[in-house]
C-alpha positions in Angstrom: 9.7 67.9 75.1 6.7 68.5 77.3 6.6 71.3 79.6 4.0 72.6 81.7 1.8 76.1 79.7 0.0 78.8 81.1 -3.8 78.4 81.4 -4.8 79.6 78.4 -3.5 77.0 76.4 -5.5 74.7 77.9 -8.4 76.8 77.4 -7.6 76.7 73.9 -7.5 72.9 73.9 -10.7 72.3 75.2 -12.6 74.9 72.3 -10.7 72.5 70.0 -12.4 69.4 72.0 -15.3 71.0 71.8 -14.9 71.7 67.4 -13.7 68.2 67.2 -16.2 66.4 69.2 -18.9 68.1 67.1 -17.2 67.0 64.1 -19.5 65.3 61.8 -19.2 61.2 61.3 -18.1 62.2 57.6 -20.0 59.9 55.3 -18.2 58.4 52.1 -14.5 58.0 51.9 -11.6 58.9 49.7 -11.3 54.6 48.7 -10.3 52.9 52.0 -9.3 49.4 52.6 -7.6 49.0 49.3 -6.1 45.7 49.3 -2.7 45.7 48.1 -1.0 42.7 45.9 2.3 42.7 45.8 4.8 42.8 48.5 2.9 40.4 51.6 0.3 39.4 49.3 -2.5 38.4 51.3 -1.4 34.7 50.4 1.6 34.9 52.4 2.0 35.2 56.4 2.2 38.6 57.3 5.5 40.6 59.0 6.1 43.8 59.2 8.3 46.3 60.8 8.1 49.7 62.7 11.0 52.0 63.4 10.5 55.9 64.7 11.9 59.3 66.5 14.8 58.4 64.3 17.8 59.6 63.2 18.3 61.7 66.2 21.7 63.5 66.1 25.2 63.4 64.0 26.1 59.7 65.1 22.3 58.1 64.3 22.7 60.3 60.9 25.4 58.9 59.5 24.3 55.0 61.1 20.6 55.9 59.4 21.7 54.2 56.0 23.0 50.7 57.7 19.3 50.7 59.5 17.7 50.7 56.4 20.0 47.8 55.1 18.8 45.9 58.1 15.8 46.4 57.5 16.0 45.6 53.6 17.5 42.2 54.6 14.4 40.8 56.1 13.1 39.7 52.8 10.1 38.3 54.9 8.5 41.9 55.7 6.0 43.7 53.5 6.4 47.3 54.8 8.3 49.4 57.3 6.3 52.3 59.3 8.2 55.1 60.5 6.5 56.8 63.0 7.8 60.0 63.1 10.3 62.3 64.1 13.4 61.9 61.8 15.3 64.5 63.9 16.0 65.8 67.0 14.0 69.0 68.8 17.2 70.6 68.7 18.3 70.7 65.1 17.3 73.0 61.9 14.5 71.8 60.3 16.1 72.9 56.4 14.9 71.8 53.3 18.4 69.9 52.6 18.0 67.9 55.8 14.8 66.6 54.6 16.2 65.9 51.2 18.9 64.0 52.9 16.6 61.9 55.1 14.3 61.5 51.6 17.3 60.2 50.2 17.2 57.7 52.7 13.9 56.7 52.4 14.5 56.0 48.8 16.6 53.7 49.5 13.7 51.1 51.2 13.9 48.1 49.3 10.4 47.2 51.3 7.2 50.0 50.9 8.2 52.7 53.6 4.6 54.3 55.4 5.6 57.0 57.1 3.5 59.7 59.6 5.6 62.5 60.2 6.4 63.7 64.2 6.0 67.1 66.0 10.2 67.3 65.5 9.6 68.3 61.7 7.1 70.8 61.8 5.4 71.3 64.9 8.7 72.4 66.7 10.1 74.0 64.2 9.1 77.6 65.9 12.1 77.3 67.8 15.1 79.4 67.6 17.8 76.0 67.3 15.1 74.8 64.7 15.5 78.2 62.3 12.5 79.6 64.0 10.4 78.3 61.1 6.4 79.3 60.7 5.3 75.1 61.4 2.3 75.7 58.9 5.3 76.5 56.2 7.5 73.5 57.4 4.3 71.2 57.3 4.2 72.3 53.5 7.6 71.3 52.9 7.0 68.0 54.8 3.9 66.8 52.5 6.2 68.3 49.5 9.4 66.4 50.1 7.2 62.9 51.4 4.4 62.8 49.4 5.0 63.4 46.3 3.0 60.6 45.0 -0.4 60.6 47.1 -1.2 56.8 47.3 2.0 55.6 46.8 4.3 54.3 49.4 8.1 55.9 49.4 10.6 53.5 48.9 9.3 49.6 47.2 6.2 51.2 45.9 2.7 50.3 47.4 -0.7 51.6 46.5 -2.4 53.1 49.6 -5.6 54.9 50.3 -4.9 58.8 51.2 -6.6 62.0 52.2 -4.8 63.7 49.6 -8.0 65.2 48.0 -8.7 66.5 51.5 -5.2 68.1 51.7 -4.0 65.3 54.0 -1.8 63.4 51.9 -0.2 61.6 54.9 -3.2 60.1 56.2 -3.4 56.6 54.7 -4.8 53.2 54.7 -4.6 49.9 53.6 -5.2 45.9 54.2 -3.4 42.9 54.5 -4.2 39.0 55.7 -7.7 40.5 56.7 -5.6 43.4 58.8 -6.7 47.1 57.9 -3.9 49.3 58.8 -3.9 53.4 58.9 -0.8 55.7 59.8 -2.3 59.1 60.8 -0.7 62.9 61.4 -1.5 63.0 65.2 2.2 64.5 66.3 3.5 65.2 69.9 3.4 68.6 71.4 -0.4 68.6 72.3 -1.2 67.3 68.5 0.5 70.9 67.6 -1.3 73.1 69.9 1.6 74.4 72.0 2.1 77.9 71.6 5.1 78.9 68.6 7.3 80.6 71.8 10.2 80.6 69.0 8.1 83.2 66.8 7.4 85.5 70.1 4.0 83.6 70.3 2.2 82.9 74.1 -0.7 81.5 73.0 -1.8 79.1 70.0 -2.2 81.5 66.9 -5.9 81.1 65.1 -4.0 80.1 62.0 -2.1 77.2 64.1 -5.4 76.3 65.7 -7.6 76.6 62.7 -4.9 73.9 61.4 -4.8 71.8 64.3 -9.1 71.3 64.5 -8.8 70.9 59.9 -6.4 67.7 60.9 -8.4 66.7 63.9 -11.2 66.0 62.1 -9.5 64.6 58.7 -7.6 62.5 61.7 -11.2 61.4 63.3 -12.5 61.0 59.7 -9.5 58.5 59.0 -10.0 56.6 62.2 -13.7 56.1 61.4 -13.5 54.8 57.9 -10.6 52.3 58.6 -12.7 50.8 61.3 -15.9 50.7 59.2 -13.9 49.1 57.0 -12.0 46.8 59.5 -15.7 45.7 60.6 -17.0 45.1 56.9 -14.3 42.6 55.7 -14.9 41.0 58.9 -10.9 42.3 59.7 -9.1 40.2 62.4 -7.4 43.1 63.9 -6.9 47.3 63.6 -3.5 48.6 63.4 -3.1 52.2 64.3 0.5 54.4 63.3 0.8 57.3 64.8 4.0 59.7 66.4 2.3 60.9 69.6 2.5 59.1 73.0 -1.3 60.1 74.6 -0.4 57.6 77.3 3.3 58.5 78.0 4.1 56.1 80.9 6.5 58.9 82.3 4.0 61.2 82.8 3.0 60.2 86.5 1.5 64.1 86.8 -0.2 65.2 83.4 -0.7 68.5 82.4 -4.4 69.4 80.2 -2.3 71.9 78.4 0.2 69.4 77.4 -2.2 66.4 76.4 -6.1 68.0 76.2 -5.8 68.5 72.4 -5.7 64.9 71.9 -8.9 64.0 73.6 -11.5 63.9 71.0 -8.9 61.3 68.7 -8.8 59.4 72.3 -12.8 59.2 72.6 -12.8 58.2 68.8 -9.9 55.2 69.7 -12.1 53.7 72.5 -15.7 54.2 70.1 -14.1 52.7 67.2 -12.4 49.8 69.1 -15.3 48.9 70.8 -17.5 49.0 68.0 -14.9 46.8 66.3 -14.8 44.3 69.0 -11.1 42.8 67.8 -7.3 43.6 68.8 -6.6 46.9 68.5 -2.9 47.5 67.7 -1.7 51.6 68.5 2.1 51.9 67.7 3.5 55.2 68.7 6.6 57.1 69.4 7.2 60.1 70.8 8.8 58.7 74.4 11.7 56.8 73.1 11.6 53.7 75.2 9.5 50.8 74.3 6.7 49.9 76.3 3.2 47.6 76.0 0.5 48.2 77.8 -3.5 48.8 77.6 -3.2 52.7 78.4 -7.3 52.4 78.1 -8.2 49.1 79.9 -10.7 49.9 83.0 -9.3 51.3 86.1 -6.3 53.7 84.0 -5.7 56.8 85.1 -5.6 57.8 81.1 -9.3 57.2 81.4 -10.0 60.0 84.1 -7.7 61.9 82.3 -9.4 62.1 79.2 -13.0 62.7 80.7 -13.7 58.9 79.1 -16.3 56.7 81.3 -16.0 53.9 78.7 -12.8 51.7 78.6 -11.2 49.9 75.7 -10.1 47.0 76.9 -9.4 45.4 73.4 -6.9 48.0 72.4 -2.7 47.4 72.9 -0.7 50.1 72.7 2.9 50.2 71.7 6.0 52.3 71.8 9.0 51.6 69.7 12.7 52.6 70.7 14.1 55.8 69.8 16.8 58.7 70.0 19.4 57.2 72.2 17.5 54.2 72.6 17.5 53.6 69.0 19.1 50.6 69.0 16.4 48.1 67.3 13.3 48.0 65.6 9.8 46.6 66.0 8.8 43.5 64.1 4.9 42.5 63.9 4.1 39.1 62.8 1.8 37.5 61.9 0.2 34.7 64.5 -1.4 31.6 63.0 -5.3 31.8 63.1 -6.8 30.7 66.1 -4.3 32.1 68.5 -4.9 34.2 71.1 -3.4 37.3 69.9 -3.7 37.6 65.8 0.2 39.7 65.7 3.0 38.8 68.0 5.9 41.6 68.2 9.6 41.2 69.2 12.5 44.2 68.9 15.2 43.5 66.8 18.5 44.5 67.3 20.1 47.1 64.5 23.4 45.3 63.1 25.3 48.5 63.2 23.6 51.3 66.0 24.7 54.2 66.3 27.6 54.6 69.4 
């Protein structure tokens, strides 16, 4: 998905660090931490589950509805995240494949919070995609997914959104004194590649005007759900997001492939520091799972980003996906006073795809 760009793209990328490190703090909130109290009441012990970069392809299509049965079957979770990407970077992005996978969605038995991935929109320049504008596909996404800012698709749930912002898919919400936020930071340099699909060799100012807009509603949603996290006195900070900043694979990283992510990095390690408690940052993007502390002291991810300070406290993870698509994440909850306030385990799928 990542290959390496011309200079000037990362010249771009660091006049959107620059607009995004100079973003103001953004005072006042659209209503975050709401509290919600029905499914996982805070009453009950706490599990959850987080799937993403799926379906990918005909055979993960047609096994997409038995993977929401699973899921529906664990009566014990009170939502599913979906972290993006509900195709492959190969296939037409049409309005009728998004109704289809909507379709699916509706069929969550459990509130479904999903952030869409760069596969939807971002990508969807490209000639196998239907060499779409991505602005225009972006539309279509926030159209078909939220329809209902504040509510969850599938089992409804109230959220908090940035829907008066324009932002519809940036949300929050609390359970068992855990503030949770899925937010639109999507692979392909948080959208800054340049639309080679559409003839383009360099990031349009319409694309980057859009990609420092959501940057900043992105920074804006980080802040508040850790200022709210640190109010209630919140035992941990669960972040859901589609973009892999740390991809393990990346042994040789390019600035034009990653640099538009670094202001929503230095936020991460501000925030979690400030907060103090586990930090949680699901992702997908890189299809294999993997746990690690892409921000502990001593990572390369550090240098990479330009970051002196460390965040030692935050725990990233990266669920299965496309051909690895063969389970899902499950988050729960750890009794108080353990170490560690979530414990996670995969989950085999019942019927994956072949």
């Amino acid at each position: 998905m990542r290959t390496k760009r011309i200079l000037i793209i990362a010249t771009a990328a660091a006049a959107l660090l620059v607009a995004g490190a100079a973003a103001p703090a953004f005072a006042g909130s659209e209503g975050h931490g709401h509290d919600d109290p029905g499914h996982g009441s805070d009453r009950a012990s706490l599990s959850f589950g987080v799937i993403g970069d799926v379906p990918y392809g005909a055979a993960e299509i047609a096994a997409f509805p038995s993977y929401v049965q699973d899921l529906n079957a664990h009566k014990e979770l009170s939502f599913v995240g979906h972290v993006g990407d509900i195709k492959n970077g190969s296939s037409v992005c049409s309005d009728e494949y998004f109704a289809s996978i909507r379709s699916n969605f509706d069929s969550f038995r459990l509130p479904l919070v999903y952030t869409p991935g760069d596969n939807e929109w971002t990508d969807c320049h490209r000639a196998n995609n239907g060499a779409y504008n991505p602005l225009e596909r972006l539309a279509a996404v926030r159209k078909t997914f939220f329809p209902r800012p504040g509510v969850t698709l599938g089992a409804p749930m109230r959220v908090d959104s940035q829907a008066r912002s324009g932002f519809p898919e940036n949300v929050d919400f609390r359970k068992n004194d855990i503030s949770f936020t899925a937010v639109n930071i999507p692979g392909s340099d948080n959208s800054l590649l340049p639309w080679s699909g559409l003839g383009q060799t360099t990031p349009t100012p319409e694309q980057v005007a859009e990609v420092q807009a959501r940057t900043q509603a992105d920074i804006r949603q980080l802040t508040e759900t850790f200022q709210d996290a640190r109010r209630h006195h919140d035992r941990a900070v669960v972040v859901m997001t589609q973009a892999d900043m740390f991809d393990p694979t990346g042994t040789d990283p390019a600035p034009s492939d990653y640099a538009a992510f670094t202001p929503l990095v230095k936020t991460l390690i501000e925030q979690a520091n400030t907060f103090g408690g586990p930090v949680y940052l699901i992702n997908g993007d890189s299809h294999v799972f993997n746990e690690d502390h892409p921000l502990a002291s001593g990572s390369s991810w550090l240098t990479f980003y330009g970051q002196s300070t460390a965040a030692t406290n935050l725990t990233r993870l990266t669920v299965d996906g496309s051909a690895n698509a063969q389970d899902w994440l499950k988050a729960t909850e750890a009794p108080r006073g353990a170490t560690t306030p979530l414990i996670f385990e995969r989950v085999p799928f019942t019927h994956p795809a072949s």
